[in-house]
N, CA and C atoms of all chains as a GROMACS GRO file, in nm:
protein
  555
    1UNK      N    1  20.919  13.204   7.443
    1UNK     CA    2  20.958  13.290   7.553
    1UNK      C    3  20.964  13.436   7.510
    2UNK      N    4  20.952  13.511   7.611
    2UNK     CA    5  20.951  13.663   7.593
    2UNK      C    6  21.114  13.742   7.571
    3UNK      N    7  21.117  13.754   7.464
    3UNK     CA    8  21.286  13.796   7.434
    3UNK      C    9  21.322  13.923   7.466
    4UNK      N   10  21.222  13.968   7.539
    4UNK     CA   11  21.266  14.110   7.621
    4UNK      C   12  21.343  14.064   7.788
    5UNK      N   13  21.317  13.904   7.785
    5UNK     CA   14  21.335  13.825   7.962
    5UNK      C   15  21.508  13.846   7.917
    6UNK      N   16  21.569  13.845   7.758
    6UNK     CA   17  21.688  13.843   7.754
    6UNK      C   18  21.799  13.964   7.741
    7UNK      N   19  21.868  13.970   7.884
    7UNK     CA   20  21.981  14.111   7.855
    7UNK      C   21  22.103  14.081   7.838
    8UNK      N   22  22.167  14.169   7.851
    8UNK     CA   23  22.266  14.191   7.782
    8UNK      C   24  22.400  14.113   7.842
    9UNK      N   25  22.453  14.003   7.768
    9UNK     CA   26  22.535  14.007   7.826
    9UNK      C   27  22.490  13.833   7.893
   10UNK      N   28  22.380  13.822   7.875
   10UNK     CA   29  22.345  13.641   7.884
   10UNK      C   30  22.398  13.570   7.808
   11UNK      N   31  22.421  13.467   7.823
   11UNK     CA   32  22.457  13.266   7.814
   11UNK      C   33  22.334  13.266   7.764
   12UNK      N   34  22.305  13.235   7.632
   12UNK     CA   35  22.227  13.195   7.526
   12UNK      C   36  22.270  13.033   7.489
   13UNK      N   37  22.188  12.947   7.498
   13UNK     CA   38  22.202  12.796   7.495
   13UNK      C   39  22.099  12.739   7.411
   14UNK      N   40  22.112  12.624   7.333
   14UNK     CA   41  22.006  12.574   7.266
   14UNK      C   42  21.970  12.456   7.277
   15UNK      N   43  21.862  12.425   7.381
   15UNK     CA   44  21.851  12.294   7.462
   15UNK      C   45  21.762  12.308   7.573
   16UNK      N   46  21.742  12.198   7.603
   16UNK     CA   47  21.730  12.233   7.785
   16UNK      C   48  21.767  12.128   7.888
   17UNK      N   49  21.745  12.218   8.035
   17UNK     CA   50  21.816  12.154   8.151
   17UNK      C   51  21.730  12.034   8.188
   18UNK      N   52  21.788  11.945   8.245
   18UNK     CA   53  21.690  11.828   8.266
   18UNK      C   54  21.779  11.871   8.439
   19UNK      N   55  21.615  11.805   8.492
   19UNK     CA   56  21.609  11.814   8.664
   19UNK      C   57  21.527  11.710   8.713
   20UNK      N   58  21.560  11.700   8.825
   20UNK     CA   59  21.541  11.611   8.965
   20UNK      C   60  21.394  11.716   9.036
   21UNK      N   61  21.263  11.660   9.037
   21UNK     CA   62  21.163  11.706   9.144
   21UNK      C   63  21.111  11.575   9.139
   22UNK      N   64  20.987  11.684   9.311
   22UNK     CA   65  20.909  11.609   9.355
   22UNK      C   66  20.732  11.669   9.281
   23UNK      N   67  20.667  11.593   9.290
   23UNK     CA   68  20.469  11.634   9.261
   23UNK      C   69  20.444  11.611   9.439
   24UNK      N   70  20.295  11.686   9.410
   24UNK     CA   71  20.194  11.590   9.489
   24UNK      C   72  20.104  11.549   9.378
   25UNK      N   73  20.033  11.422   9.447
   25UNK     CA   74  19.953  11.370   9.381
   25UNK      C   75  19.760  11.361   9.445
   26UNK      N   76  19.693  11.371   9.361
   26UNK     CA   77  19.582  11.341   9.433
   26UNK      C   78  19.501  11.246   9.366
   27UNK      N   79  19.401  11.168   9.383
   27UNK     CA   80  19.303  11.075   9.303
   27UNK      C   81  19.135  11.147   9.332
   28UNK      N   82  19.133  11.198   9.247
   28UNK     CA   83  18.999  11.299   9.284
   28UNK      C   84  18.888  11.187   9.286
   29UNK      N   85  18.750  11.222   9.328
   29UNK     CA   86  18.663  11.132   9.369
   29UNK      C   87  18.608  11.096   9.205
   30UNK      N   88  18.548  11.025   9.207
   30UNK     CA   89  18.444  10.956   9.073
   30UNK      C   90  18.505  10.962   8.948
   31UNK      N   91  18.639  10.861   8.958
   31UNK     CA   92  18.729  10.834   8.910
   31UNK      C   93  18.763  10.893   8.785
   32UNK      N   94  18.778  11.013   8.817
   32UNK     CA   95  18.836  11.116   8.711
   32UNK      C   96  18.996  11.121   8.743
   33UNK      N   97  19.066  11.154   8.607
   33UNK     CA   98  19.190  11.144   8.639
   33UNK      C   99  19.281  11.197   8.721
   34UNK      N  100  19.387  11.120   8.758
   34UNK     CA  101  19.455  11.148   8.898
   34UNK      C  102  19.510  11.293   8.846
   35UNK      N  103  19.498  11.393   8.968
   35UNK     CA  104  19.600  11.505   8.941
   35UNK      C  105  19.743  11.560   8.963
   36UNK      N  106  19.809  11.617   8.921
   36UNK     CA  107  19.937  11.634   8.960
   36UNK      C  108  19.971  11.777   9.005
   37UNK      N  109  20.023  11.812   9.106
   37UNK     CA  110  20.019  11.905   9.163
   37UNK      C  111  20.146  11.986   9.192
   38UNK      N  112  20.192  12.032   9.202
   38UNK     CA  113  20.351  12.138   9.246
   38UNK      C  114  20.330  12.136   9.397
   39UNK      N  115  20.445  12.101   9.462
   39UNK     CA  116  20.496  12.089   9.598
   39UNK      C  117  20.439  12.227   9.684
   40UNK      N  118  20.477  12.315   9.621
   40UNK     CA  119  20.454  12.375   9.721
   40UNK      C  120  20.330  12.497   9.694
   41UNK      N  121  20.309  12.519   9.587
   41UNK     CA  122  20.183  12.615   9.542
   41UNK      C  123  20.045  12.429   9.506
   42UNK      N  124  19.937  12.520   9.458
   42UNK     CA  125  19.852  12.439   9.394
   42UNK      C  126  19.864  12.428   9.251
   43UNK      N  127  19.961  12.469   9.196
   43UNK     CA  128  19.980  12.497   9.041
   43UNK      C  129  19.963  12.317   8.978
   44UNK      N  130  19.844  12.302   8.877
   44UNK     CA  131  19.804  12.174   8.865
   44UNK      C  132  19.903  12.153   8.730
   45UNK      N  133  19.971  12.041   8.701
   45UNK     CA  134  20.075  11.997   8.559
   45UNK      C  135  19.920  11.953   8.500
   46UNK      N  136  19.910  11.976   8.346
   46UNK     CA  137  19.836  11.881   8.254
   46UNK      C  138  19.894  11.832   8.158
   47UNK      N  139  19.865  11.658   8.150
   47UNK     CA  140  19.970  11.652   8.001
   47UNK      C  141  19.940  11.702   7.896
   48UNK      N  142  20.042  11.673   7.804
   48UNK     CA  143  20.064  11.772   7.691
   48UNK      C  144  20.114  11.838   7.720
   49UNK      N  145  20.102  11.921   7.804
   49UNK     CA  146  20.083  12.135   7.860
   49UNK      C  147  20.267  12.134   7.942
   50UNK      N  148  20.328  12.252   7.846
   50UNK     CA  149  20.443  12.241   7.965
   50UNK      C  150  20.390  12.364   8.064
   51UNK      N  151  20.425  12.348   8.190
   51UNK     CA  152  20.414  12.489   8.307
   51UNK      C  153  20.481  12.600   8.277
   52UNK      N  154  20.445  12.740   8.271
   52UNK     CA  155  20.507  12.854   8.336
   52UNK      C  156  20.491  12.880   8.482
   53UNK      N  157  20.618  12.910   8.489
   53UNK     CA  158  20.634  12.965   8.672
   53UNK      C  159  20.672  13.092   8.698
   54UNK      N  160  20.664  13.183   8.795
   54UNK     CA  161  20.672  13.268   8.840
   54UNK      C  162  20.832  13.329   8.749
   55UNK      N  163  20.852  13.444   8.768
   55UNK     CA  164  20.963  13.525   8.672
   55UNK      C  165  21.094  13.447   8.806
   56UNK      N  166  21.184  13.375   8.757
   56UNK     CA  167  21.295  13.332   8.806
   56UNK      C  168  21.399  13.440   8.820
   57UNK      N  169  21.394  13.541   8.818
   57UNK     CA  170  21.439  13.642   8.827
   57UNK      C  171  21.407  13.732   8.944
   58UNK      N  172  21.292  13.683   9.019
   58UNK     CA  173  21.249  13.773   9.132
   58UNK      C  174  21.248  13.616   9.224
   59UNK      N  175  21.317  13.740   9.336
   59UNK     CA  176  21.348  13.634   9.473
   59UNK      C  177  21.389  13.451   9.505
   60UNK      N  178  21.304  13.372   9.492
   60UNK     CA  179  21.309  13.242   9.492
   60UNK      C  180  21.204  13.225   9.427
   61UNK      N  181  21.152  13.277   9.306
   61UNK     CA  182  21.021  13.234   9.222
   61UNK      C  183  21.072  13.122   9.117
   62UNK      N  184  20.997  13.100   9.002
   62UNK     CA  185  21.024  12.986   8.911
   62UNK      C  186  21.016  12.847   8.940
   63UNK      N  187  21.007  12.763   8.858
   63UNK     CA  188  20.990  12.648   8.910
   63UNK      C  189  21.130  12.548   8.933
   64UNK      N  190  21.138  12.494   9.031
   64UNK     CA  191  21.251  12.463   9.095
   64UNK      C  192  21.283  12.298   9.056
   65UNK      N  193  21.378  12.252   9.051
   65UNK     CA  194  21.406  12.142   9.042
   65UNK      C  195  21.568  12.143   9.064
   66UNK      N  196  21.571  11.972   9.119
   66UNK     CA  197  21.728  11.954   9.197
   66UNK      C  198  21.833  11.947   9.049
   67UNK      N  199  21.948  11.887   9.056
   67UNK     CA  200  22.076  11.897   8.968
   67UNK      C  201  22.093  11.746   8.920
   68UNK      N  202  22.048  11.628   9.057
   68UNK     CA  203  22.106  11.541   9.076
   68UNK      C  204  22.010  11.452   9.162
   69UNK      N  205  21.978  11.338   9.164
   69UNK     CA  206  21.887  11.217   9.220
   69UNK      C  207  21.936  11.257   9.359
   70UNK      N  208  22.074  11.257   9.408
   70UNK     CA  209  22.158  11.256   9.520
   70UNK      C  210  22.166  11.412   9.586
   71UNK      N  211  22.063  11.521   9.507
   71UNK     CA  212  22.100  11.630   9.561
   71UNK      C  213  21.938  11.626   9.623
   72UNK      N  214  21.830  11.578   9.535
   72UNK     CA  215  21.675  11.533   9.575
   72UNK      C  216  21.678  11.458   9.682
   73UNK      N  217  21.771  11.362   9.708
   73UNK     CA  218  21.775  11.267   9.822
   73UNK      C  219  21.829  11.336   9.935
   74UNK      N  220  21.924  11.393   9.941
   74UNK     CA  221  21.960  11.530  10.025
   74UNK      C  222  21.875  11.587  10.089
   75UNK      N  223  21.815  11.654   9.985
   75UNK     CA  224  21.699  11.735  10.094
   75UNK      C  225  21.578  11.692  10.131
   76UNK      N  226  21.540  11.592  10.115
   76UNK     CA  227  21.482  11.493  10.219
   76UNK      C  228  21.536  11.422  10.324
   77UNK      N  229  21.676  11.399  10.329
   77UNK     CA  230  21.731  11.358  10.381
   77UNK      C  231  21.713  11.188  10.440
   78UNK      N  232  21.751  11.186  10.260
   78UNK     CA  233  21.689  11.022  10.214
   78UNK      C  234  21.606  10.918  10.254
   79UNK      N  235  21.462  11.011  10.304
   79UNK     CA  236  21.363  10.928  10.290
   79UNK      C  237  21.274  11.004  10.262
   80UNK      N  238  21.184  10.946  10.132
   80UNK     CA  239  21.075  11.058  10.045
   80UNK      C  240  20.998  11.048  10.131
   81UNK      N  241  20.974  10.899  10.176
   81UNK     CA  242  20.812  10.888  10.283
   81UNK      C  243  20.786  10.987  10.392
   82UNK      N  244  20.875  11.065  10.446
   82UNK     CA  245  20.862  11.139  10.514
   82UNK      C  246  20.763  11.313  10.425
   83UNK      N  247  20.800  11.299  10.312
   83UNK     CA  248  20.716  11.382  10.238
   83UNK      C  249  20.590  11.365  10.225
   84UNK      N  250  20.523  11.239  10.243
   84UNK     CA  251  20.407  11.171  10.195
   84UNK      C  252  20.309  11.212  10.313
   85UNK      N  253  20.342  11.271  10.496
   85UNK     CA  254  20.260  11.285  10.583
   85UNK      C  255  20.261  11.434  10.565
   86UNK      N  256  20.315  11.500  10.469
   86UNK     CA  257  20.325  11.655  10.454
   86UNK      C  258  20.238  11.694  10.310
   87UNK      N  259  20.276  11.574  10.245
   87UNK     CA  260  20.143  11.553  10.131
   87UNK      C  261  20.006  11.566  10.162
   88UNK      N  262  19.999  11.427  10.251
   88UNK     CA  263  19.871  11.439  10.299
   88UNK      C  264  19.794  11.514  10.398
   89UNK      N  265  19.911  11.644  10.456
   89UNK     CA  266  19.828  11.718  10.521
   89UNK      C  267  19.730  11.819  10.442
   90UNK      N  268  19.832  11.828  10.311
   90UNK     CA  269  19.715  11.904  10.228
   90UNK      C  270  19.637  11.853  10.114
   91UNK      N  271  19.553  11.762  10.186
   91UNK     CA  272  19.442  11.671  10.120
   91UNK      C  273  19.483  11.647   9.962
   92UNK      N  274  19.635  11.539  10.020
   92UNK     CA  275  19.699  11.472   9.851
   92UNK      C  276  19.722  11.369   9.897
   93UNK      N  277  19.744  11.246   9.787
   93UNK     CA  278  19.734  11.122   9.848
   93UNK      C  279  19.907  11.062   9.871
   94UNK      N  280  19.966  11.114   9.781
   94UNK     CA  281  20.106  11.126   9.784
   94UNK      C  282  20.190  11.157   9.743
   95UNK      N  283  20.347  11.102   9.699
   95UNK     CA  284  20.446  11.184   9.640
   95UNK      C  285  20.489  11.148   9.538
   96UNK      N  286  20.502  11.192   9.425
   96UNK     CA  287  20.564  11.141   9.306
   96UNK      C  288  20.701  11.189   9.238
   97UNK      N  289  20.836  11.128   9.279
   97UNK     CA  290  20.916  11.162   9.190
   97UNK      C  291  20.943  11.135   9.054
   98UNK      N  292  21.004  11.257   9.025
   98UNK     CA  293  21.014  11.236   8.845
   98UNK      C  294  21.157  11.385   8.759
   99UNK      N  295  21.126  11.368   8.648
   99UNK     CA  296  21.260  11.456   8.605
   99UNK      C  297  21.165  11.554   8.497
  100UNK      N  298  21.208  11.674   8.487
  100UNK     CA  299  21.181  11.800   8.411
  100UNK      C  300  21.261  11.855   8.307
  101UNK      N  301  21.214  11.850   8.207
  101UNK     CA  302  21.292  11.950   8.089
  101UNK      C  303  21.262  12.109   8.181
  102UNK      N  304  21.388  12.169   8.175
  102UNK     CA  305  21.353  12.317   8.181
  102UNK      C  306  21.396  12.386   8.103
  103UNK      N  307  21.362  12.503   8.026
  103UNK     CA  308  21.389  12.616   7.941
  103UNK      C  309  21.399  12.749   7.985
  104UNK      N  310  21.400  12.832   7.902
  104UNK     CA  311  21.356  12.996   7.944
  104UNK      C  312  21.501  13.092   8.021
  105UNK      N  313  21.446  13.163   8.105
  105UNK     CA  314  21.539  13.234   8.206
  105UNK      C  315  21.521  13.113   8.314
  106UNK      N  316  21.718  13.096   8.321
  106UNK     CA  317  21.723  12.955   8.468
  106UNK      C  318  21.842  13.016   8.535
  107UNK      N  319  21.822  12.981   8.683
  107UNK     CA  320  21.913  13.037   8.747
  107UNK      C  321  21.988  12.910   8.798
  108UNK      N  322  22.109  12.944   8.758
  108UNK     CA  323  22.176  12.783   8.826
  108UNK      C  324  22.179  12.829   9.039
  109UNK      N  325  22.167  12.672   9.082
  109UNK     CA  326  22.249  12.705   9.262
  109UNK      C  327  22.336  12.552   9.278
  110UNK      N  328  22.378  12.565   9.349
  110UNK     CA  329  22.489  12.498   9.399
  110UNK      C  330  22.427  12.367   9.371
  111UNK      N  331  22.263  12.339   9.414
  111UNK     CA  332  22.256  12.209   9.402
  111UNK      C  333  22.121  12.156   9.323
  112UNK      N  334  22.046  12.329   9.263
  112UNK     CA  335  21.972  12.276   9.147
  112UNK      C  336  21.970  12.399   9.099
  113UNK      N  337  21.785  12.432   9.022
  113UNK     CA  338  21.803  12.508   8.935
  113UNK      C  339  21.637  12.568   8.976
  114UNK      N  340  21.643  12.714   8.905
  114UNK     CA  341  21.450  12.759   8.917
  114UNK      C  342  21.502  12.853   8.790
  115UNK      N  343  21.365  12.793   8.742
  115UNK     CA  344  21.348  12.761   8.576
  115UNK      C  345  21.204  12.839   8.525
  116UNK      N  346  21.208  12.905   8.430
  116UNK     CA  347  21.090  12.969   8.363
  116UNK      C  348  20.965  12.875   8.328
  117UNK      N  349  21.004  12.780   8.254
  117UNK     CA  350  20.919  12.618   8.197
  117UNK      C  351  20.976  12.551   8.251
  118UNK      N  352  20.901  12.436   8.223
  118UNK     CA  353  20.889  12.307   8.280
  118UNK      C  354  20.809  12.243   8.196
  119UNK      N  355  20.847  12.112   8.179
  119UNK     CA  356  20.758  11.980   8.149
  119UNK      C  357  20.814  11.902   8.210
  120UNK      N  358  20.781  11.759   8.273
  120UNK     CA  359  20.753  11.652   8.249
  120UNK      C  360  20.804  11.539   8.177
  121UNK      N  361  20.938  11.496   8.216
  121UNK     CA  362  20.980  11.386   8.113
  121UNK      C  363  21.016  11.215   8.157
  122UNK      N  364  21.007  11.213   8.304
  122UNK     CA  365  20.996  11.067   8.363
  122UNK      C  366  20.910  11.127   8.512
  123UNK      N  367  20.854  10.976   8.541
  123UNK     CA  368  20.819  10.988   8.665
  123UNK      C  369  20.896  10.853   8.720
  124UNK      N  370  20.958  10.841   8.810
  124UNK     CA  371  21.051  10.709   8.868
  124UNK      C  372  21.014  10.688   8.943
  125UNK      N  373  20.968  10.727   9.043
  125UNK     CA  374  20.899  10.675   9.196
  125UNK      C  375  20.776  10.734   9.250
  126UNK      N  376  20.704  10.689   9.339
  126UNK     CA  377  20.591  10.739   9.371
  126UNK      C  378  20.600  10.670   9.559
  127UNK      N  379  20.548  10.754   9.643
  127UNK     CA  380  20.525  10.720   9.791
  127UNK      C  381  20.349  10.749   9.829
  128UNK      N  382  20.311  10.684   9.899
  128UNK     CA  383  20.160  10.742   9.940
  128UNK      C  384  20.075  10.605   9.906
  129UNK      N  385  19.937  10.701   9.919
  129UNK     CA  386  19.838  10.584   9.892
  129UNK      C  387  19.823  10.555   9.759
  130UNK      N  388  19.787  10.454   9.701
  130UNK     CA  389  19.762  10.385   9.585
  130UNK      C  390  19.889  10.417   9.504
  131UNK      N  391  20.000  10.378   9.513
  131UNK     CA  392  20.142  10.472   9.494
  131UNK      C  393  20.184  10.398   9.328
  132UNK      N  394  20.166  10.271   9.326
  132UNK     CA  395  20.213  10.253   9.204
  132UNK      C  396  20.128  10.290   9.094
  133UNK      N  397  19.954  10.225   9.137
  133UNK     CA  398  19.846  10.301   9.064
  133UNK      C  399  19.888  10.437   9.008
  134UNK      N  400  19.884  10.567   9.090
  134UNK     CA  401  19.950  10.689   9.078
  134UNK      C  402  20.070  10.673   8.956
  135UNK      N  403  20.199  10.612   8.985
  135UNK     CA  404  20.291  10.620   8.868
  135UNK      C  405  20.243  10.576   8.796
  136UNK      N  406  20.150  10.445   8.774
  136UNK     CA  407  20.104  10.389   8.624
  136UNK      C  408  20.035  10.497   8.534
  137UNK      N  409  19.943  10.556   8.579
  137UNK     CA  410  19.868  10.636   8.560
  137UNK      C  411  19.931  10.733   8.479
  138UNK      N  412  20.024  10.800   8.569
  138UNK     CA  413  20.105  10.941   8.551
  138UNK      C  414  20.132  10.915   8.397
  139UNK      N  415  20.252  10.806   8.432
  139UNK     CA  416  20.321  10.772   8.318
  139UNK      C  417  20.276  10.750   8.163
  140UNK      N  418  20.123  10.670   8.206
  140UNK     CA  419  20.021  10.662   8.065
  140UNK      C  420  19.974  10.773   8.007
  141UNK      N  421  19.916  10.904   8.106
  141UNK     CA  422  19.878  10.989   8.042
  141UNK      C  423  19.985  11.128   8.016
  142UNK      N  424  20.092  11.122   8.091
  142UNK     CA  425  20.161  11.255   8.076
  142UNK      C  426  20.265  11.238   7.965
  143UNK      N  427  20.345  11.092   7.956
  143UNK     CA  428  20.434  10.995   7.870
  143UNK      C  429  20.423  10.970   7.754
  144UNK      N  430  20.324  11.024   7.694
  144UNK     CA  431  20.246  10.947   7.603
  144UNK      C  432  20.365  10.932   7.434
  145UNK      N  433  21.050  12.262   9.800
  145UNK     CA  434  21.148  12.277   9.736
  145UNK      C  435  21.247  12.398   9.718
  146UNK      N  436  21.307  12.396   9.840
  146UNK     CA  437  21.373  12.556   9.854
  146UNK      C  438  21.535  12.491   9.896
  147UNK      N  439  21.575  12.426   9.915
  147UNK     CA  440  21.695  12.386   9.932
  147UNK      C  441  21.787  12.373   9.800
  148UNK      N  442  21.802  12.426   9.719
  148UNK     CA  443  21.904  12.433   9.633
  148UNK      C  444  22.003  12.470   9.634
  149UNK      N  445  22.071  12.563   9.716
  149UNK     CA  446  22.134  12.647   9.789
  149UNK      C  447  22.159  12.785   9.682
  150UNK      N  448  22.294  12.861   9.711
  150UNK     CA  449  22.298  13.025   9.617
  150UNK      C  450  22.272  13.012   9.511
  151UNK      N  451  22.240  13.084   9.432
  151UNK     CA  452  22.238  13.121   9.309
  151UNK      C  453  22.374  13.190   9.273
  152UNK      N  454  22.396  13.107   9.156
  152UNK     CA  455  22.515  13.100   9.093
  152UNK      C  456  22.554  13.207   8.967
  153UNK      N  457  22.494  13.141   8.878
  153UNK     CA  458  22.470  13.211   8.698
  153UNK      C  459  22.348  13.230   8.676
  154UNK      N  460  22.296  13.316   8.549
  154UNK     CA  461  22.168  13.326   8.524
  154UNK      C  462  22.172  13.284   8.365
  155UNK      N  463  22.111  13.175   8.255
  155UNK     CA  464  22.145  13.150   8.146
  155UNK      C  465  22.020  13.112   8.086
  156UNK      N  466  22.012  13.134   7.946
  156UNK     CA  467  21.861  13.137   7.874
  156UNK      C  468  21.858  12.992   7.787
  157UNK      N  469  21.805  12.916   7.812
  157UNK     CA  470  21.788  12.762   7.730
  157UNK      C  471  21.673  12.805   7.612
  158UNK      N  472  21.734  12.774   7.499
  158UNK     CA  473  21.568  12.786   7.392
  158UNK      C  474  21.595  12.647   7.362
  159UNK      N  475  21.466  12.559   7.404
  159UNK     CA  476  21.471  12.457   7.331
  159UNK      C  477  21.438  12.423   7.171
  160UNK      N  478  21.492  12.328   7.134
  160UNK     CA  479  21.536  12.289   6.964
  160UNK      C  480  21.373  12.280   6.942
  161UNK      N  481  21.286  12.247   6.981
  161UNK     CA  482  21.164  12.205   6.953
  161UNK      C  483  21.041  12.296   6.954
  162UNK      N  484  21.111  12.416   6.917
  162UNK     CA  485  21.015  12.514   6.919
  162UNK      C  486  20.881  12.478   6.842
  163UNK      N  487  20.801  12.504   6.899
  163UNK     CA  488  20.644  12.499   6.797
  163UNK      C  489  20.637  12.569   6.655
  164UNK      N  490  20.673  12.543   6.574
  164UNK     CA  491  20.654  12.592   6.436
  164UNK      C  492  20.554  12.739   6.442
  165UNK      N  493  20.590  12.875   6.433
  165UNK     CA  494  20.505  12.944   6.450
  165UNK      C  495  20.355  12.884   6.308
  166UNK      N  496  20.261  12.962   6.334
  166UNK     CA  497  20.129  12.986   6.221
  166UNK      C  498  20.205  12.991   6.105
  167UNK      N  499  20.204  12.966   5.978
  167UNK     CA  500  20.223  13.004   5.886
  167UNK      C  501  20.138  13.133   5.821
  168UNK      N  502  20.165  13.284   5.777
  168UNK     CA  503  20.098  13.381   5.771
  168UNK      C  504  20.060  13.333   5.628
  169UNK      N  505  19.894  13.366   5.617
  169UNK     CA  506  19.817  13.350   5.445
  169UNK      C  507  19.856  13.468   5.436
  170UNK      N  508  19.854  13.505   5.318
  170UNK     CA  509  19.866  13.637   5.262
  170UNK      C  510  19.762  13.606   5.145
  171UNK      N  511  19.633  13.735   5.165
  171UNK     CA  512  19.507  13.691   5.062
  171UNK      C  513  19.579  13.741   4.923
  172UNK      N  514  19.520  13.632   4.815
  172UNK     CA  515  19.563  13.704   4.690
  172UNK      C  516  19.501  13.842   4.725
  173UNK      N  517  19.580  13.923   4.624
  173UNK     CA  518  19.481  14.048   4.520
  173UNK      C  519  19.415  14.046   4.413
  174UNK      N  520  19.323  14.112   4.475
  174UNK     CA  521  19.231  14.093   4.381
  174UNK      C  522  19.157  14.208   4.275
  175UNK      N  523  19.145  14.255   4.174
  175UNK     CA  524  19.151  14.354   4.111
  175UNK      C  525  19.047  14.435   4.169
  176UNK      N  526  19.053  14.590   4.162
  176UNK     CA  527  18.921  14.672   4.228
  176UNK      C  528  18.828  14.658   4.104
  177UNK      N  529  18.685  14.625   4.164
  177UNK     CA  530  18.590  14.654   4.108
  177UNK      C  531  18.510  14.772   4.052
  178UNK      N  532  18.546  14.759   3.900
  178UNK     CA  533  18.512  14.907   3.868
  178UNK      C  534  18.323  14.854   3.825
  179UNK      N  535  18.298  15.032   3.893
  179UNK     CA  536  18.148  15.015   3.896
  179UNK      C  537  18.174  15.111   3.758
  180UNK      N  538  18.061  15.072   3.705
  180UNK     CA  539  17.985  15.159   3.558
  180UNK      C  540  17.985  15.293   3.625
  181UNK      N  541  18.003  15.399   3.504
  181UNK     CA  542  17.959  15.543   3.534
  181UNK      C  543  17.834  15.551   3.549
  182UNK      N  544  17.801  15.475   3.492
  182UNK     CA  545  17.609  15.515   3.392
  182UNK      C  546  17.541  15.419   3.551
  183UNK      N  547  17.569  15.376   3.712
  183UNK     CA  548  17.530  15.322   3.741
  183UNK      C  549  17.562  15.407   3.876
  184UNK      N  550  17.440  15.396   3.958
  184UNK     CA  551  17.438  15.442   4.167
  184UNK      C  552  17.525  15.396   4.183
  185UNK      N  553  17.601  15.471   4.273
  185UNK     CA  554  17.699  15.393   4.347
  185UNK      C  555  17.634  15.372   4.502
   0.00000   0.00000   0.00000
C-alpha cells in the first residue's frame, strides 16, 4: 500500500478485516473459465490476484463488503434469488456469495465496511443458472 | 452494495503476509582497468 494513504493520527492494525459480499457470475461461451465479477462495476476478480478499488476515502468508493452474514441478508432482505433477475439483466448467469480479506485504508459503517483490497477467501452460496457448477468451479480455481 | 449505512472510523489494516520485497543484488566491485601508457586509448 501507498504510505502516503496514511495520516496523521490513524488506527494502524496488523491484519485484516474479513467481510460478507456478493459476485456476479458469468460462464463465458467455449468453455473457458467461469468469470467473477463485482456487483456493481464490471471490475473482473482473478485468482491468485487480490483487487484494488477505488480510493475509500472519496465518497462511497472502495470495495464494499457487509460486517455480518445477517447484515448481507438484510439488505437483500433475505432472499439472494431476488439478486439473480438483477444479475441476469446484465448478461450474468448468477449470484455468488462469499467472504473477503480486506486491507489498506477501510472505512468502518454501522453495518459493513469499503476497503482499499480485497481478496477472496470463501465462496458459501451461489443462486442462478448452473449455480452449484459456478461454486464448484469458483472454489477450485480461486481456493486453491 | 451500498447499504452499509454511516461511516463511522477510518483505520489502516497491513496484512502479516506481506510479499517479501526483491531482494537488492549489489554487483561486486570490480577493480578499474588500467590501460597501458604505451597503448590507444
Amino acid at each position: 500500500m501507498n504510505f502516503l494513504d496514511i495520516k496523521a493520527g490513524d488506527n494502524i492494525e496488523v491484519g485484516t478485516q474479513v467481510a460478507f459480499r456478493f459476485w456476479r457470475y458469468v460462464f463465458p461461451p467455449h468453455e473457458a473459465p467461469l468469470r467473477l465479477l463485482s456487483w456493481v462495476s464490471n471490475k473482473r476478480w482473478h485468482p491468485g490476484q487480490f483487487v484494488e478499488g477505488t480510493s475509500p476515502d472519496v465518497g462511497e468508493q472502495g470495495i464494499h463488503g457487509y460486517k455480518t452474514m445477517d447484515d448481507l441478508m438484510w439488505s437483500v432482505h433475505g432472499d439472494p434469488e431476488r439478486l439473480v433477475v438483477r444479475s441476469q439483466m446484465n448478461e450474468c448467469d448468477g449470484v455468488i456469495i462469499g467472504t473477503v480479506a480486506l486491507w489498506g485504508v477501510i472505512w468502518d459503517h454501522a453495518r459493513g465496511y469499503r476497503a482499499q483490497f480485497a481478496r477472496p477467501i470463501s465462496f458459501i452460496s451461489s443462486y442462478g443458472k448452473r449455480s452449484q457448477e459456478a461454486l464448484a468451479e469458483l472454489r477450485t480455481s480461486f481456493l486453491k | 452494495m451500498a447499504e452499509i449505512g454511516n461511516p463511522e472510523k477510518r483505520r489502516i489494516l497491513v496484512p502479516e503476509e506481506q510479499p517479501a520485497p526483491s531482494p537488492v543484488v549489489v554487483p561486486e566491485r570490480k577493480p578499474p582497468v588500467k590501460v597501458p601508457e604505451d597503448q590507444p586509448v
